[in-house]
PDB file of N, CA, C and O in Angstrom:
ATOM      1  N   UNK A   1       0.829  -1.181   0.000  1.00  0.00           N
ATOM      2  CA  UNK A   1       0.000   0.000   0.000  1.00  0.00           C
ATOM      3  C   UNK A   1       0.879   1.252   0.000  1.00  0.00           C
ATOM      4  O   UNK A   1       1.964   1.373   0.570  1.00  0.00           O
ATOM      5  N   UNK A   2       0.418   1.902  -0.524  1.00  0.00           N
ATOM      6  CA  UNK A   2       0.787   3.777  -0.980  1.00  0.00           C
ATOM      7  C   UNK A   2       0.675   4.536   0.412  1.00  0.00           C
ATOM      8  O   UNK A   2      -0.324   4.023   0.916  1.00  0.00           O
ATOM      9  N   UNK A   3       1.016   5.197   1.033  1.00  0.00           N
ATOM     10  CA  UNK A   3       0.603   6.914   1.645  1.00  0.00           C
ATOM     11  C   UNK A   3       0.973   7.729   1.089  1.00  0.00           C
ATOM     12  O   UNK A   3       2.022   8.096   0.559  1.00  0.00           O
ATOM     13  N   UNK A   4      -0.337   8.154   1.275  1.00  0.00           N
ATOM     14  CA  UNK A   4      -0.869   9.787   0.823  1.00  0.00           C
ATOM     15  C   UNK A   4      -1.067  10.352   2.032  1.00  0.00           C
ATOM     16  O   UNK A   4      -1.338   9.808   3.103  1.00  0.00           O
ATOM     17  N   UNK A   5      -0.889  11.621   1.740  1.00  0.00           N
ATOM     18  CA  UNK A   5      -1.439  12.959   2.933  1.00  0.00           C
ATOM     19  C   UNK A   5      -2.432  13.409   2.532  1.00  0.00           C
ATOM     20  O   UNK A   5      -2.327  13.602   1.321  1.00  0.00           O
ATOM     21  N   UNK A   6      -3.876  13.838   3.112  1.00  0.00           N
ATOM     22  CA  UNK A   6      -4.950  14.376   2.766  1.00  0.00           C
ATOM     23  C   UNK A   6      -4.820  16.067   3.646  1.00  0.00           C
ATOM     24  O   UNK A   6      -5.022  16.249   4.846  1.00  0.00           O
ATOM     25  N   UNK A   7      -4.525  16.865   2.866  1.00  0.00           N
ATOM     26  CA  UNK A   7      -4.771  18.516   4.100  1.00  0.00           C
ATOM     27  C   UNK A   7      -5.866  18.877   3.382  1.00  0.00           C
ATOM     28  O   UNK A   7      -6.135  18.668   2.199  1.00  0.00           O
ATOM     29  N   UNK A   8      -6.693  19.658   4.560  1.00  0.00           N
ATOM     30  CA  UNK A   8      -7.948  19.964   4.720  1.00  0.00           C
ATOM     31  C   UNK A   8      -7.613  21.528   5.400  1.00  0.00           C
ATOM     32  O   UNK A   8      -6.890  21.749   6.371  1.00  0.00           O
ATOM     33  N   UNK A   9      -8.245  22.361   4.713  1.00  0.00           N
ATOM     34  CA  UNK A   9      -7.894  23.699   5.795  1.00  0.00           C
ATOM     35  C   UNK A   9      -9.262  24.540   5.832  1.00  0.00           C
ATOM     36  O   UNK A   9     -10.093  24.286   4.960  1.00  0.00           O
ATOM     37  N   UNK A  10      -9.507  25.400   6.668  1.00  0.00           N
ATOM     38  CA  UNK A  10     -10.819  26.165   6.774  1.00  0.00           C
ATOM     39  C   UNK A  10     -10.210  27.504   7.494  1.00  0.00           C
ATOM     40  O   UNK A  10      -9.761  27.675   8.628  1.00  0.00           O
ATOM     41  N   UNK A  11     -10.395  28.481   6.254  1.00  0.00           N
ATOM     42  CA  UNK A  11      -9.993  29.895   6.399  1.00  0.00           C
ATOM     43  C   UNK A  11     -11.065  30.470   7.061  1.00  0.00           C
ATOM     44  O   UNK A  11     -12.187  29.983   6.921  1.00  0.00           O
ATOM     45  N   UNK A  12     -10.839  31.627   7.901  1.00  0.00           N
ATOM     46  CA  UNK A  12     -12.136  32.827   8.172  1.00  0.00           C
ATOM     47  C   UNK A  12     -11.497  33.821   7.913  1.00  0.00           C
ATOM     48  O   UNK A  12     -10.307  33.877   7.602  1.00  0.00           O
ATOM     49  N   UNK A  13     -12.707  35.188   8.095  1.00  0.00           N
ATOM     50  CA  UNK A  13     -11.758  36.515   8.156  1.00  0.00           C
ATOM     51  C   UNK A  13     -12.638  36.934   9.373  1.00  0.00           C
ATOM     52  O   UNK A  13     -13.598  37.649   9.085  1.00  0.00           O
ATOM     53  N   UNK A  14     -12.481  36.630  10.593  1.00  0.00           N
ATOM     54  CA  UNK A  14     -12.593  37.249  12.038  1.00  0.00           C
ATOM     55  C   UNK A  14     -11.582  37.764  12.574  1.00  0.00           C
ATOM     56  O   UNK A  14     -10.492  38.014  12.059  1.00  0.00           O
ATOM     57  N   UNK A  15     -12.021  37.968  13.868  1.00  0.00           N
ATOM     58  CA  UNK A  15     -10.576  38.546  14.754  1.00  0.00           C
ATOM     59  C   UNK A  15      -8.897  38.447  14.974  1.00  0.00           C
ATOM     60  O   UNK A  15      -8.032  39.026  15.631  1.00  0.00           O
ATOM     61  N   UNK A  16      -8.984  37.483  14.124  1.00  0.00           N
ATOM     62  CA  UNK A  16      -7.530  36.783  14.432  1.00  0.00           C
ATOM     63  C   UNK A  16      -7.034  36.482  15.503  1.00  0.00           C
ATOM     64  O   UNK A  16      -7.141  37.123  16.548  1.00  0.00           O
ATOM     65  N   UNK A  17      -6.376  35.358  15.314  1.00  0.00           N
ATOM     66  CA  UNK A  17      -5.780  34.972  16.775  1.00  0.00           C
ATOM     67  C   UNK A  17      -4.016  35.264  16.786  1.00  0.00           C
ATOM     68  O   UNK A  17      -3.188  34.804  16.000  1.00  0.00           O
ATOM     69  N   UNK A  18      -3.744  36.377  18.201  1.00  0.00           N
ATOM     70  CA  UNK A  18      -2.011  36.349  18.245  1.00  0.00           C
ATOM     71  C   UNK A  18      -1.248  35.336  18.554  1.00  0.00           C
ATOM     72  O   UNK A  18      -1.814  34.381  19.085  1.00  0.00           O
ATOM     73  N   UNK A  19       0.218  35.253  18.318  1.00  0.00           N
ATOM     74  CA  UNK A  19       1.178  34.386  17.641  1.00  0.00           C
ATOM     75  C   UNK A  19       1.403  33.888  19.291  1.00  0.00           C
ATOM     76  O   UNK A  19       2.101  32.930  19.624  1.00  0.00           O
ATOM     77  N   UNK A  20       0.528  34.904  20.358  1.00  0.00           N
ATOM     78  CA  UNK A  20       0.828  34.278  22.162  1.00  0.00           C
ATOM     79  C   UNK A  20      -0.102  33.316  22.264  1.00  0.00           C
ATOM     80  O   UNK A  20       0.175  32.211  22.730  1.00  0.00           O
ATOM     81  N   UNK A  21      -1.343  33.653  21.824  1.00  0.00           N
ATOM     82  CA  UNK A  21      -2.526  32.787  21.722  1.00  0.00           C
ATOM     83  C   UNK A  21      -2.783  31.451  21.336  1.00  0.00           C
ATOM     84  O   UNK A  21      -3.269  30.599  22.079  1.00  0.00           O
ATOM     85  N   UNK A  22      -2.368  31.250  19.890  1.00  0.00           N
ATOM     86  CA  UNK A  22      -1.640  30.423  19.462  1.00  0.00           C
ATOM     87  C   UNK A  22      -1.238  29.070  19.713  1.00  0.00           C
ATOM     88  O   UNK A  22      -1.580  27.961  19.303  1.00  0.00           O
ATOM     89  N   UNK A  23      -0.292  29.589  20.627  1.00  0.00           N
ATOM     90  CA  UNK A  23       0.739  28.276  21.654  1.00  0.00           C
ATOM     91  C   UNK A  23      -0.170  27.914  22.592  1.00  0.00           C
ATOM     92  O   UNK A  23       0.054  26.908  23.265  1.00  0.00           O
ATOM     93  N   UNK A  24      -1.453  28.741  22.811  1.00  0.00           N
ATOM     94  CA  UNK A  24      -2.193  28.065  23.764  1.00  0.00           C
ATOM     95  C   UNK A  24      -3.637  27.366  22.919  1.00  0.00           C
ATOM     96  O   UNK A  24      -4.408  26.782  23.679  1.00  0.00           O
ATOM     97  N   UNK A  25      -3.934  27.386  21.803  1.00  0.00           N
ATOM     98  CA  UNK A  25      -4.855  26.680  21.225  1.00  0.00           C
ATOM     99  C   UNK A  25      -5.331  25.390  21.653  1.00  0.00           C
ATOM    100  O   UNK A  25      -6.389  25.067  22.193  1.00  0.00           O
ATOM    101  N   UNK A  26      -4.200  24.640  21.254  1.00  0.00           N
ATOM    102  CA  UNK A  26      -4.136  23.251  21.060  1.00  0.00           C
ATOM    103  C   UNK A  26      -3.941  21.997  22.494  1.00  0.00           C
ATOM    104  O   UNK A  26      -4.000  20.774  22.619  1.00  0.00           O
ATOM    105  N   UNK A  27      -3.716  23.058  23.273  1.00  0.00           N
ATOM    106  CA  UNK A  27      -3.622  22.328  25.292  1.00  0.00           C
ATOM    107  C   UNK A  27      -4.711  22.217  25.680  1.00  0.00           C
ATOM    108  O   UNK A  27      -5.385  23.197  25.365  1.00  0.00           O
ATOM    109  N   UNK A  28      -5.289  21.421  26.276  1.00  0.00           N
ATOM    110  CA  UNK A  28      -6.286  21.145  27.425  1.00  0.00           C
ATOM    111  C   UNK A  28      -6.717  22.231  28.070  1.00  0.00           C
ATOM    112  O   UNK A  28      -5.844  22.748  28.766  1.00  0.00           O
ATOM    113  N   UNK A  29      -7.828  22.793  28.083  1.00  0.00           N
ATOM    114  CA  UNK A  29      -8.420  23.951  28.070  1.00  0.00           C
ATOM    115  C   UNK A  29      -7.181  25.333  28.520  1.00  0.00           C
ATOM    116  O   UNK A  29      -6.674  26.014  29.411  1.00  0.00           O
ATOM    117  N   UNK A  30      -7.267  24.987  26.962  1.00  0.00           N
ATOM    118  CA  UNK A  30      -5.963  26.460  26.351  1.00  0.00           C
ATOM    119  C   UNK A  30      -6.833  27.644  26.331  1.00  0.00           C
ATOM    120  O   UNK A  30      -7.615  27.726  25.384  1.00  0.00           O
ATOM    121  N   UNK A  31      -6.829  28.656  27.293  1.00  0.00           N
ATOM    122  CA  UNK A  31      -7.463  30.095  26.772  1.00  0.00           C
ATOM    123  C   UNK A  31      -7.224  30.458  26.736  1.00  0.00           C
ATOM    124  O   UNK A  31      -6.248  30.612  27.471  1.00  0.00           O
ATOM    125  N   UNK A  32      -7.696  31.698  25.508  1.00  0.00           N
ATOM    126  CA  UNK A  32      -7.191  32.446  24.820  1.00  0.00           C
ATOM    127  C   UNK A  32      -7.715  34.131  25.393  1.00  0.00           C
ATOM    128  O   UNK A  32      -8.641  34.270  26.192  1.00  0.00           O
ATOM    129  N   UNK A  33      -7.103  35.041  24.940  1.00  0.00           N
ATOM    130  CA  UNK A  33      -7.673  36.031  25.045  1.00  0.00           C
ATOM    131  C   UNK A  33      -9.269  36.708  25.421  1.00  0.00           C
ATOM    132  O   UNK A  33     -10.061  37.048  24.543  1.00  0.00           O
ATOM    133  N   UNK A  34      -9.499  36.802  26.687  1.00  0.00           N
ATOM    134  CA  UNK A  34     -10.842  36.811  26.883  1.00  0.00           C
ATOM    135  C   UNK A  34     -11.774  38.149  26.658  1.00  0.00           C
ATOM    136  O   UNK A  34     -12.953  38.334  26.960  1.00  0.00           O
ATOM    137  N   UNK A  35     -10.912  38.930  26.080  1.00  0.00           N
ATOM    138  CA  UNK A  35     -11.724  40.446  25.663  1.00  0.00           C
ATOM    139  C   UNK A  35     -12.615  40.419  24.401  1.00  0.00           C
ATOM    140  O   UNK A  35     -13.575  41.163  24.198  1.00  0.00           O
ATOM    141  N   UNK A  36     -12.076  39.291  23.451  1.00  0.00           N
ATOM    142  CA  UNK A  36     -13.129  39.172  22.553  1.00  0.00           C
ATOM    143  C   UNK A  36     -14.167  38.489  22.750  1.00  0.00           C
ATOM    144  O   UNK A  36     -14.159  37.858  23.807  1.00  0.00           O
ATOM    145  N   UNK A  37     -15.530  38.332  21.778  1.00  0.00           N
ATOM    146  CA  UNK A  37     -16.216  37.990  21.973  1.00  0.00           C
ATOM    147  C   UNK A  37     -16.337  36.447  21.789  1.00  0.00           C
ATOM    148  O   UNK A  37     -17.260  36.030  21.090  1.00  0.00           O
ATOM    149  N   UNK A  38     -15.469  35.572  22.366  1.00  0.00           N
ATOM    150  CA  UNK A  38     -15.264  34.230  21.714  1.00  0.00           C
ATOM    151  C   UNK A  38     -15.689  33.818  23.226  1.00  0.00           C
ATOM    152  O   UNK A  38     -15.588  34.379  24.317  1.00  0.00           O
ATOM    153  N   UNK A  39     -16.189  32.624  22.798  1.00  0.00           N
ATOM    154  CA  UNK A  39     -16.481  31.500  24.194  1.00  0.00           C
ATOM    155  C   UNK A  39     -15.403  30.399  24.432  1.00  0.00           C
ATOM    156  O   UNK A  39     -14.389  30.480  23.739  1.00  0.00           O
ATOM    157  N   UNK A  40     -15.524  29.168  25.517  1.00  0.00           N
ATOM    158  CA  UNK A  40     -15.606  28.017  25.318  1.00  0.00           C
ATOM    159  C   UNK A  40     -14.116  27.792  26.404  1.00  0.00           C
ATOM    160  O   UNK A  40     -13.604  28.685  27.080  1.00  0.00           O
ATOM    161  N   UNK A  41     -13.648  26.337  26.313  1.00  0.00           N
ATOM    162  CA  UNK A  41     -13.774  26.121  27.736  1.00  0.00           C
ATOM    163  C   UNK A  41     -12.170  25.399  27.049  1.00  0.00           C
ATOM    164  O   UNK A  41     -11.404  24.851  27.842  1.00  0.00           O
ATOM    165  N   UNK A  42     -11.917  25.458  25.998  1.00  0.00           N
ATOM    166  CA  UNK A  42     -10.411  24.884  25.399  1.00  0.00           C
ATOM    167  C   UNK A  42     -10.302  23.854  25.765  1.00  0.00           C
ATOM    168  O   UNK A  42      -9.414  23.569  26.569  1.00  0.00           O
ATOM    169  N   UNK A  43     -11.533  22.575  25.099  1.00  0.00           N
ATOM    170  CA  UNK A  43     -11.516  21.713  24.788  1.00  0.00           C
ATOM    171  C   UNK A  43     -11.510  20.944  23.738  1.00  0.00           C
ATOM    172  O   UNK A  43     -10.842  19.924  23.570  1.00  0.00           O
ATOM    173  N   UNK A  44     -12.552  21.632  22.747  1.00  0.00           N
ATOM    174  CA  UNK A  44     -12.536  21.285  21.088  1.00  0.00           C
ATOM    175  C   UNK A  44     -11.291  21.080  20.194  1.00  0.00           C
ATOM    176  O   UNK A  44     -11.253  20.132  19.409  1.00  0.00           O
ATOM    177  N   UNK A  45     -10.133  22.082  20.323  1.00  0.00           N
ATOM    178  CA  UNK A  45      -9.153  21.659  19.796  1.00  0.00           C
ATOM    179  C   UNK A  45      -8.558  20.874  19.862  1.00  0.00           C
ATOM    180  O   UNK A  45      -8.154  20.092  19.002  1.00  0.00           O
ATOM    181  N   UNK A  46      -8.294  20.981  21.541  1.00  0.00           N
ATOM    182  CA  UNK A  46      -7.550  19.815  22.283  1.00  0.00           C
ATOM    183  C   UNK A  46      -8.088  18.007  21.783  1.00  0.00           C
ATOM    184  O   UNK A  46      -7.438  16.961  21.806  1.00  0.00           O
ATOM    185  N   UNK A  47      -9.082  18.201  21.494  1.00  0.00           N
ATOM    186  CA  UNK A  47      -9.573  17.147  21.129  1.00  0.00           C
ATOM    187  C   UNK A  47      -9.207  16.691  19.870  1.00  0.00           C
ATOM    188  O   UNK A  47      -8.543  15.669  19.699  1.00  0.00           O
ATOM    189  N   UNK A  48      -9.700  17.561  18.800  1.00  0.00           N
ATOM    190  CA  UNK A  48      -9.226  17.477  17.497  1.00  0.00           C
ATOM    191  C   UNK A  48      -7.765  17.001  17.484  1.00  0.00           C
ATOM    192  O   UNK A  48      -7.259  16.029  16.923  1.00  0.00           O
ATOM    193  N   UNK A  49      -7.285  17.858  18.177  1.00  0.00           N
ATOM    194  CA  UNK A  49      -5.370  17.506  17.429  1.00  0.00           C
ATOM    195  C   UNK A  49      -5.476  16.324  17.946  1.00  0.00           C
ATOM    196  O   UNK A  49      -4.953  15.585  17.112  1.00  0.00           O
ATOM    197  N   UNK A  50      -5.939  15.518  19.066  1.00  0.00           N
ATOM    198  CA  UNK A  50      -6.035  14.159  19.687  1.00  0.00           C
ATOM    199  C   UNK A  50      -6.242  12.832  18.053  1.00  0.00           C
ATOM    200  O   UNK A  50      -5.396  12.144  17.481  1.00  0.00           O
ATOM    201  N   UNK A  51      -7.693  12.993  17.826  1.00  0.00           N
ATOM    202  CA  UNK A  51      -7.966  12.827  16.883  1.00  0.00           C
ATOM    203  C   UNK A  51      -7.165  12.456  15.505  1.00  0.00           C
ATOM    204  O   UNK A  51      -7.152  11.325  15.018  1.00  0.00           O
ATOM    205  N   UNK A  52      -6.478  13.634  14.941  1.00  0.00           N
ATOM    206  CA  UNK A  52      -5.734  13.794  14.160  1.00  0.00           C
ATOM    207  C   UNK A  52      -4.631  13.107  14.074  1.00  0.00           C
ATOM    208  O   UNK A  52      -4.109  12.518  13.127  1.00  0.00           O
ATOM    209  N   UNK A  53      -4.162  13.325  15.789  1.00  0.00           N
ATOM    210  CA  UNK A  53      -2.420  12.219  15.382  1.00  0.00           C
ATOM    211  C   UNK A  53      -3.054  10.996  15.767  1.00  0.00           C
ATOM    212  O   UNK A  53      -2.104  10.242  15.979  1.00  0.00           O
ATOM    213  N   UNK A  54      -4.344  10.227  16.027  1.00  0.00           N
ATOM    214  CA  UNK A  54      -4.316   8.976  15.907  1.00  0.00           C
ATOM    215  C   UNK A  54      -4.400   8.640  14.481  1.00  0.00           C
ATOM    216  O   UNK A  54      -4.464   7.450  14.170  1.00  0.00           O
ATOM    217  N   UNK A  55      -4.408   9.532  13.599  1.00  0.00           N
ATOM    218  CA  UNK A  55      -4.501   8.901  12.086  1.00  0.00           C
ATOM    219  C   UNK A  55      -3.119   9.463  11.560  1.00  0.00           C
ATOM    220  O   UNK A  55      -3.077   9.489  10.330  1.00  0.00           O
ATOM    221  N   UNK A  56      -1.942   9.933  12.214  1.00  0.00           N
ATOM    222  CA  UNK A  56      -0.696  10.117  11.790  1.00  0.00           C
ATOM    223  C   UNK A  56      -0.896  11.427  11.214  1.00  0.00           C
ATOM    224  O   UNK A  56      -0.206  11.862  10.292  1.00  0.00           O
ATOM    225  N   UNK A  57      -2.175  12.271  11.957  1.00  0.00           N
ATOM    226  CA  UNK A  57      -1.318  14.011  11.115  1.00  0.00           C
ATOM    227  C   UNK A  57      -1.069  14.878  12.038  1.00  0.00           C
ATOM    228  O   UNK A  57      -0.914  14.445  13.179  1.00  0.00           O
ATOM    229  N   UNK A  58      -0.970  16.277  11.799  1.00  0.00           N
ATOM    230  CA  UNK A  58      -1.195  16.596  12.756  1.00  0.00           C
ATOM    231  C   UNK A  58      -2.174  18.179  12.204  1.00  0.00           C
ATOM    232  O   UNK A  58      -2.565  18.545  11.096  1.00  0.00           O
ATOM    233  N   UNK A  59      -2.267  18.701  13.387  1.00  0.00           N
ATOM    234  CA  UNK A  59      -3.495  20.464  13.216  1.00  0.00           C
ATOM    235  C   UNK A  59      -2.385  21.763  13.554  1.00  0.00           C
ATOM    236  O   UNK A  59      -1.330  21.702  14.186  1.00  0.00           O
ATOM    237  N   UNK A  60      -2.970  22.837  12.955  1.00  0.00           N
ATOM    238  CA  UNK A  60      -2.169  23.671  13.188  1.00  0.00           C
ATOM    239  C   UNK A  60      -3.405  24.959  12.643  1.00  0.00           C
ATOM    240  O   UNK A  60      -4.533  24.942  12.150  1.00  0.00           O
ATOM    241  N   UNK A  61      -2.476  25.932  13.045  1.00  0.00           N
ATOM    242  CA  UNK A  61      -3.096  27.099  12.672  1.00  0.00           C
ATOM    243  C   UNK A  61      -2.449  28.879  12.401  1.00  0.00           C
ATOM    244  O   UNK A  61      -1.830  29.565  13.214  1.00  0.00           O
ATOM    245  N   UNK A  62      -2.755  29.145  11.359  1.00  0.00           N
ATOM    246  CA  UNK A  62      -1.830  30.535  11.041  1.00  0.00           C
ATOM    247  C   UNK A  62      -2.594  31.495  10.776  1.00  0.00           C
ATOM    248  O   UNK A  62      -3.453  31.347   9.907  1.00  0.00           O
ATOM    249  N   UNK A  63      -2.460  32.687  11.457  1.00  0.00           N
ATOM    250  CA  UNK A  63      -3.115  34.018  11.670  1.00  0.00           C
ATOM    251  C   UNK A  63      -2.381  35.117  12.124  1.00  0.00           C
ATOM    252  O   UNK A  63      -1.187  34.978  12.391  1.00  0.00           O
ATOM    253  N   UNK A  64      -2.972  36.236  12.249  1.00  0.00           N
ATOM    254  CA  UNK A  64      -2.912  37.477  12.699  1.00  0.00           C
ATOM    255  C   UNK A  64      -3.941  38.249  13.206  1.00  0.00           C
ATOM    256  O   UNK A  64      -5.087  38.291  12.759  1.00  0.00           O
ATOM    257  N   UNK A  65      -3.332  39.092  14.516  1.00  0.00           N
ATOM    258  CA  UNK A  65      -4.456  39.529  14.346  1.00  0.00           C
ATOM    259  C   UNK A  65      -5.206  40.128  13.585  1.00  0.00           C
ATOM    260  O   UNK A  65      -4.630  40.288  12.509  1.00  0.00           O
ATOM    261  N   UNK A  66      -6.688  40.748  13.590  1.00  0.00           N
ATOM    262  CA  UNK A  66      -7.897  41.140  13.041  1.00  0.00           C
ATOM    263  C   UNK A  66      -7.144  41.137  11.446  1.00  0.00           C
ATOM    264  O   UNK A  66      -7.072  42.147  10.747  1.00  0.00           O
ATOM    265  N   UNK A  67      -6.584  39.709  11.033  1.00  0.00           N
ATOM    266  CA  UNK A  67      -6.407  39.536   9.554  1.00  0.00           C
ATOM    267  C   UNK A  67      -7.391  37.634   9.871  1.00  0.00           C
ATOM    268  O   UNK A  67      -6.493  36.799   9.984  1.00  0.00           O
ATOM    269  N   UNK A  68      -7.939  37.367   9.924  1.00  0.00           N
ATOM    270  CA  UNK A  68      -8.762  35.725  10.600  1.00  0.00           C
ATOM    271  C   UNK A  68      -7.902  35.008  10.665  1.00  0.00           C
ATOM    272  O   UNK A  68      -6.817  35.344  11.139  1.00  0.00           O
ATOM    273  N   UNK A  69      -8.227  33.476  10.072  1.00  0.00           N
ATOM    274  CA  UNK A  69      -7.700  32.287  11.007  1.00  0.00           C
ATOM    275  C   UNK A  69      -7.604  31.443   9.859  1.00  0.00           C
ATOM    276  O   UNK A  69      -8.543  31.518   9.067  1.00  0.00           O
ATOM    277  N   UNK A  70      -6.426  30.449   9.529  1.00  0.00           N
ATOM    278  CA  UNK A  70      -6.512  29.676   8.873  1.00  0.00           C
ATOM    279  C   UNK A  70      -5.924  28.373   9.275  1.00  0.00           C
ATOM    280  O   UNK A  70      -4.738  28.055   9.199  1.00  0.00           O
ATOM    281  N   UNK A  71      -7.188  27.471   9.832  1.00  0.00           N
ATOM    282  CA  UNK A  71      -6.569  26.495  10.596  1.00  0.00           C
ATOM    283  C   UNK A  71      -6.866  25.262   9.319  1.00  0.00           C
ATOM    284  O   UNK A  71      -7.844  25.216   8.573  1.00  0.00           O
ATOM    285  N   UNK A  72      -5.898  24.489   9.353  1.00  0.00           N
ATOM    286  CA  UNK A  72      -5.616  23.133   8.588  1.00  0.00           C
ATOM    287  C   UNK A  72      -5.016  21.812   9.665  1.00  0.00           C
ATOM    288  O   UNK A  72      -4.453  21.802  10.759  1.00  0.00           O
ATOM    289  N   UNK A  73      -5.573  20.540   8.500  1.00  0.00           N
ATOM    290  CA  UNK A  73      -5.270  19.287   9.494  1.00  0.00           C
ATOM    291  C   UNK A  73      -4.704  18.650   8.450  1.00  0.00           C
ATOM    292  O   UNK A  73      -5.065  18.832   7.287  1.00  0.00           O
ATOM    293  N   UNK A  74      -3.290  17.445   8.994  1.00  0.00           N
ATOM    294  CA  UNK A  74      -3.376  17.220   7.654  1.00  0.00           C
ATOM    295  C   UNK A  74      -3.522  15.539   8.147  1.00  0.00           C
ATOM    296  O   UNK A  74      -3.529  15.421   9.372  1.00  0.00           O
ATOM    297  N   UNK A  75      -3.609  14.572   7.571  1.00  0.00           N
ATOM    298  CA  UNK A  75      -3.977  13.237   7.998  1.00  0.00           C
ATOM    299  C   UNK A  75      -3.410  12.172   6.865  1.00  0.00           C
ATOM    300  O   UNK A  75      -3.703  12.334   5.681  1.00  0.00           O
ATOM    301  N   UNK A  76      -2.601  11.101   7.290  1.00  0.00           N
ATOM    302  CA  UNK A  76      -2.195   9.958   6.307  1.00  0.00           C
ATOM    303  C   UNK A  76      -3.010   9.082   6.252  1.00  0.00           C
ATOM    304  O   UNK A  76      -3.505   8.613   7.277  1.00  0.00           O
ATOM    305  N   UNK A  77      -3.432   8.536   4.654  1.00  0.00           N
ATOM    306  CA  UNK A  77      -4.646   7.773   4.180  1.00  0.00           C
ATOM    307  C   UNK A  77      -3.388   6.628   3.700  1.00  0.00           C
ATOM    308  O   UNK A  77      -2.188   6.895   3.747  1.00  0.00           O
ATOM    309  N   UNK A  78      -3.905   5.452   3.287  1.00  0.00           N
ATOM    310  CA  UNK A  78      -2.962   4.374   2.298  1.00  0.00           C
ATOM    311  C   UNK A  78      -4.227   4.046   1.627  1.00  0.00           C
ATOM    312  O   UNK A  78      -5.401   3.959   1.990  1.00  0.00           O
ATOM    313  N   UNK A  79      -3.462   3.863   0.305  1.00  0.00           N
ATOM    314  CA  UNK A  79      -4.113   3.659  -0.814  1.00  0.00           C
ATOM    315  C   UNK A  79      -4.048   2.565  -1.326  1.00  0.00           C
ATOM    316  O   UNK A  79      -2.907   2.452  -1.776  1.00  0.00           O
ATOM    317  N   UNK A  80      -4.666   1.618  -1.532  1.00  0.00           N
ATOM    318  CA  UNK A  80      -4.670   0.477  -1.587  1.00  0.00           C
ATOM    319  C   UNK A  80      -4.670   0.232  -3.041  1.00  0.00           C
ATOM    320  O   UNK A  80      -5.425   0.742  -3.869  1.00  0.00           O
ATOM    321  N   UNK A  81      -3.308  -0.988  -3.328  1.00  0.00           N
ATOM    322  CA  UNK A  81      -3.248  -1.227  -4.609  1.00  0.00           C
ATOM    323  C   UNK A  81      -4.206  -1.915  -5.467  1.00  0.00           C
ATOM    324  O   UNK A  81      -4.461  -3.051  -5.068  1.00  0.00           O
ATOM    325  N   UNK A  82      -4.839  -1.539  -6.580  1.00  0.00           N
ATOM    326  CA  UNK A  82      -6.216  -2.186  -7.245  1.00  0.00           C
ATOM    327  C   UNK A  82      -6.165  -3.534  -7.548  1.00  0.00           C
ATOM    328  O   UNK A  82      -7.223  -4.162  -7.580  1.00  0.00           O
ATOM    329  N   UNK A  83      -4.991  -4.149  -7.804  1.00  0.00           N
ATOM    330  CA  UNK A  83      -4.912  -5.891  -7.395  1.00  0.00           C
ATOM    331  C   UNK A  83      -5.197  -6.239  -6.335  1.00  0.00           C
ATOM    332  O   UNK A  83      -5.632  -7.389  -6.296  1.00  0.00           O
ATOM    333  N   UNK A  84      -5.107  -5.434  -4.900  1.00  0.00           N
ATOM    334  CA  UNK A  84      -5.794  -6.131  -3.754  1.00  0.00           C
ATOM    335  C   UNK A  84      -7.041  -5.739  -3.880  1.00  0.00           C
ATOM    336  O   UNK A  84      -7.845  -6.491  -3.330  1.00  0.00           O
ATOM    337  N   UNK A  85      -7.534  -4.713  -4.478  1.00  0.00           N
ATOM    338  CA  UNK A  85      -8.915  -4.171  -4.315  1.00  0.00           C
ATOM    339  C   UNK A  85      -9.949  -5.512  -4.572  1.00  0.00           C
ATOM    340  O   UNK A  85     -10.752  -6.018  -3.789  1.00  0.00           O
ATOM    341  N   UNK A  86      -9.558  -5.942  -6.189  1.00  0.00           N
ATOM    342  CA  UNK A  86      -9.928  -7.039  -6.494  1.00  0.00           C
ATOM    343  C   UNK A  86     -10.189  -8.110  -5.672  1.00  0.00           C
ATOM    344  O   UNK A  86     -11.272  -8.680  -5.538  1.00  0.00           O
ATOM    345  N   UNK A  87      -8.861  -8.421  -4.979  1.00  0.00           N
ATOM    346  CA  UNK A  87      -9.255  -9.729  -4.440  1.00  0.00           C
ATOM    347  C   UNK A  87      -9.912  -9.148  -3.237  1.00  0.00           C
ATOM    348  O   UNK A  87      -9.219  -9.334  -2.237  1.00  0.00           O
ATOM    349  N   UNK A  88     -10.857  -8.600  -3.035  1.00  0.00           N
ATOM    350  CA  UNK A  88     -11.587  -8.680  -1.492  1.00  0.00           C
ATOM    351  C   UNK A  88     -12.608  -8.869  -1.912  1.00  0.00           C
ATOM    352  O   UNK A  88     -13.569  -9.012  -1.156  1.00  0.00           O
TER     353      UNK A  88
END
């Protein structure tokens, strides 16, 4: 079998998140800056990147502030050769 990388990314144009913020995304209720109007308890990510490296990728995210957010995942698939496809 083949690997491939599958990246997946989902841009916004909101508040942006700073390059301090950031480093705290991805931790077990990581919070972030509480003057904006954002919620939540910095679990969702934490979860996701969990997620992610059980399939060998990993999450990340690049921004600025009030320029938004462009967070991507990327994940290893195997591709299965079409002679085995056959025989199943």
């Amino acid at each position: 079998m083949r690997r491939k990388k599958l990246e997946i990314s989902v841009k916004d144009t909101g508040i942006g998140i700073s390059k301090e913020d950031q480093r705290k995304l991805f931790k077990l209720f990581g919070d972030v800056d509480s003057s904006s109007n954002t919620h939540g308890i910095g679990l969702g990510l934490y979860m996701a990147k969990i997620l992610v490296a059980q399939f060998g990728g990993e999450i990340d995210v690049t921004s600025n502030v009030n320029e938004g957010a462009d967070f991507y995942y990327t994940i290893s698939l195997e591709e299965e050769n079409p002679k085995e496809m056959q025989k199943n």
